[in-house]
N, C-alpha and C positions, 0 to 999 in steps of 0.2 A: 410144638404141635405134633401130633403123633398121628399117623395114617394108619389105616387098615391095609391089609395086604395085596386086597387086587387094588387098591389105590396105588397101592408103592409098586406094585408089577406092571399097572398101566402107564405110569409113567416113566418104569424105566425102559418099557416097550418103544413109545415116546421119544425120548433122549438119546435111545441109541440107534433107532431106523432114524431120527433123524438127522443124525451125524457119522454115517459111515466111515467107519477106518480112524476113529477118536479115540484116544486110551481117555479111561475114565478110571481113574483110581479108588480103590475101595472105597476110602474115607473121603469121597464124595458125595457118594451113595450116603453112606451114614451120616453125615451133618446133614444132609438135604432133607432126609429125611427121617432125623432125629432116633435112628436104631440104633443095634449091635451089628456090630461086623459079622456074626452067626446069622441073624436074620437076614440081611442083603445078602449072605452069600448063598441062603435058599433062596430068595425071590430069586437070584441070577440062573439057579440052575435052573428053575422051571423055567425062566424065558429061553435061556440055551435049548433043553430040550422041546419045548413046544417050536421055537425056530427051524427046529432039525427035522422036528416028525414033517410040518407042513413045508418043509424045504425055501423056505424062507430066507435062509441064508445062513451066519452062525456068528455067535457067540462065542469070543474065545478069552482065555485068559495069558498075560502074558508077565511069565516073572522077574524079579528084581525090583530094584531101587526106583528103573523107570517104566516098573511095569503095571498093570490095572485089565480092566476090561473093554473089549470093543467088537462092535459090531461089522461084519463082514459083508456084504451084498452077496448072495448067491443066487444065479437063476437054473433051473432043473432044464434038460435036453426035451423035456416032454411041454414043459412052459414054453420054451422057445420055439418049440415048433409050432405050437395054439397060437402063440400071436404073431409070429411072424404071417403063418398062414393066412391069419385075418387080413394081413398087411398087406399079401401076393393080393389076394380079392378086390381090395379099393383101388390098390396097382395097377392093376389088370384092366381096369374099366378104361376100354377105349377112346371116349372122352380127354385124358388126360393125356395123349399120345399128342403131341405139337409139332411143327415141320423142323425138319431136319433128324429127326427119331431124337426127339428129347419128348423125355415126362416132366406132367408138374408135378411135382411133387409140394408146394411150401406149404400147402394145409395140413398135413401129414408131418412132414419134418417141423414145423411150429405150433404143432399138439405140443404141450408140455407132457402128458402123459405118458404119448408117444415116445417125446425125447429121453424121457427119464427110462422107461423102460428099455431104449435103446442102450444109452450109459448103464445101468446096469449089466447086459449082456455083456458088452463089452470090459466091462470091470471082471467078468467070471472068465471069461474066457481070454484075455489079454496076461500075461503076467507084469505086474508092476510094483511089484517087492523090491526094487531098486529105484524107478522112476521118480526124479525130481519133478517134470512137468508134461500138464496133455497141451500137445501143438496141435491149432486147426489151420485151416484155411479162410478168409471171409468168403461169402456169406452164409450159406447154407447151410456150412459143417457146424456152425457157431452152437445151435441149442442141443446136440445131440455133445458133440464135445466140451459142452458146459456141464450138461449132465453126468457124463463119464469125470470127468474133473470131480465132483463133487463127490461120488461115488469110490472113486480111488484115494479123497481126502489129499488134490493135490492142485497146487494153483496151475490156471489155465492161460496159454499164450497163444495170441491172434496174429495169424500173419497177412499185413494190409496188400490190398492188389497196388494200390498208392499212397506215398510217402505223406506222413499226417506231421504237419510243422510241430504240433504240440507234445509229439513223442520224443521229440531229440533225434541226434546223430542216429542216422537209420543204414543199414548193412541192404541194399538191393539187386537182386540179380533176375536173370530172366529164365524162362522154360519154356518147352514145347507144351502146350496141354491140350487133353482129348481133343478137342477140333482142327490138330494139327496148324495151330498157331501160334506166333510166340508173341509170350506175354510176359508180365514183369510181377515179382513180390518181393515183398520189402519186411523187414522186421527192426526194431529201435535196438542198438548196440547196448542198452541196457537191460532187453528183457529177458535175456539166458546169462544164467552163469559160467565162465570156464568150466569144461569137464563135464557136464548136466547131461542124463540121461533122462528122454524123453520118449513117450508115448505119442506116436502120429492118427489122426481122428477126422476123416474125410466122409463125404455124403454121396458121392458118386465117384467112380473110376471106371472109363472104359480101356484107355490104353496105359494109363499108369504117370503119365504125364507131371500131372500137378504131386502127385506120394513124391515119385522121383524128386522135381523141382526140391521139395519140403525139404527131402534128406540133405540134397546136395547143400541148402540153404540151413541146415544143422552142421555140416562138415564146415563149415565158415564160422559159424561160433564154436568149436569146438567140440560141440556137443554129437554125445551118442543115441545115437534112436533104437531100441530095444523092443518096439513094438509097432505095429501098426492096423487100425481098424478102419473098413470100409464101411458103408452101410449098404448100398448096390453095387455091383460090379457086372459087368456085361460077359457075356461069354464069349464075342467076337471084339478087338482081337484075342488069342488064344494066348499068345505069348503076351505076357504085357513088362511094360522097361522095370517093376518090381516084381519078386517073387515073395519074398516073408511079409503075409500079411493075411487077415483075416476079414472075408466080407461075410456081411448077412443075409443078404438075396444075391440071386442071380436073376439077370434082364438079358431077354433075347426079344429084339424088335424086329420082324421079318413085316417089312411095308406097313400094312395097319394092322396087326396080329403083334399082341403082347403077351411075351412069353415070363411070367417070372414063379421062381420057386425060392423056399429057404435053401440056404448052403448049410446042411447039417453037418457037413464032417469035418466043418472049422470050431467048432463046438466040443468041449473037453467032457469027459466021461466023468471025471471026480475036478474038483475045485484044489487047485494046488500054487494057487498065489504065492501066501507069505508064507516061508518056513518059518514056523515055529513048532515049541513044544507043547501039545496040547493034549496029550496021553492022562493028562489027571482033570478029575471035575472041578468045579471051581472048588465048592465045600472042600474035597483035600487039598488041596493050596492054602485054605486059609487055616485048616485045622496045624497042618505043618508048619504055616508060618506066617500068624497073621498080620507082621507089619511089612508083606511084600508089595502089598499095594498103598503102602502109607508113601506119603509126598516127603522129598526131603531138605 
């Protein structure tokens, strides 16, 4: 069967927002949909540059034996501020202020929308060009760090507040967390690997408590954490028991006065995740060497 061209562009649009951070080999594109390896590698460049004008995110090519094409998540500093800001607004409504200076938030954090758009920020501005795995916390952090999971194209671990009989041998310890309480979490002795460098993906931080707990509870599997995102953080206390870490709002609750804004200057100026080579268009890649995205 043979497609016309915004056919075959519509769906490669398709295939690769819907699979962020997936090598897709040339000769994918081409049996799917029955071209030459010249023609897919014009449809790629217009979805590349139409990605780039509307900041969409990008299109890269990546060469060798195990290399092909994929699509990258990018959010703009000027996009991030538009929705966040919308986000401080529904925030803000004092309504949502409950005793003890806590927000609800779960209509908001279990938008899917919401969460997806969150994982995306978090994919631009996180580096996870080495990351094996995104670690959350239950509950709350779970759709926001499922979204960044997918986004980064990397499986996602849940760590339980209590030990689940049907996980196996479970590794549990305890922490201080924001309420100045201590509490216990637990993760299955199977779900990290020796050595695993992981991304930490939390929904609220005021004192650092539960991040902290996380790390400590990665230094028992062995594992390195190389990143870490909040989605609130409060501005009181000022020192908190983490420092390398990136939130998205800040929250200041003064009695019933709810203070929040974006945190922009956790926010990177250029997107600089995965090092690769990407100095040539796709077209010269394939004119130089067109079996570098052949499978083998």
């Amino acid at each position: 069967m043979k497609f016309k061209r915004t056919e075959r562009i519509g769906a490669i649009v398709k295939i690769l927002s819907d699979n962020p951070n997936k090598i897709y080999t040339l000769s994918y594109f081409t049996e799917k949909f029955n071209a030459a390896k010249s023609t897919i590698s014009e449809d790629l460049l217009v979805v590349k540059n139409v990605f780039e004008k509307l900041e969409l995110g990008k299109v890269i090519t990546i060469s060798g034996a195990a290399g092909g094409v994929k699509y990258i998540p990018k959010t703009s500093k000027s996009e991030n501020e538009e929705f966040l800001m919308d986000l401080c607004k529904k925030i803000s409504d004092p309504s949502r202020l409950l005793s003890g200076g806590f927000l609800y938030l779960i209509d908001l954090i279990y938008d899917p929308s919401i969460a997806s758009k969150i994982g995306k920020i978090f994919a631009s501005n996180i580096d996870y060009s080495e990351a094996d795995y995104v670690v959350t916390m239950e509950t709350k952090g779970i759709p926001m760090a499922l979204m960044t999971a997918k986004a980064m194209n990397l499986p996602l671990v849940i760590i339980r507040k209590d030990i689940k009989v049907s996980e196996g041998p479970t590794l549990s310890m305890t922490y201080v967390s924001g309420k100045s309480k201590v509490e216990s979490m637990s993760l299955p002795r199977k779900a990290l690997k020796p050595g695993s460098k992981v991304i930490l993906i939390d929904d609220f931080m005021r004192g650092g408590g539960t991040i902290k707990g996380m790390m400590n509870l990665m230094n028992e599997f062995g594992a390195e954490v190389i990143g870490s995102g909040v989605f609130i953080s409060t501005t009181t206390p000022e020192d908190k028991m983490v420092q390398d870490y990136i939130s998205l709002i800040q929250l200041d609750v003064d009695g019933e006065k709810i203070s929040v804004e974006p945190n922009l200057k956790t926010f990177r100026d250029e997107y600089r995740n995965i090092e690769i080579e990407e100095n040539e268009e796709i077209e010269r890649f394939v004119e130089e060497d067109e079996s570098l995205f052949d499978e083998e």
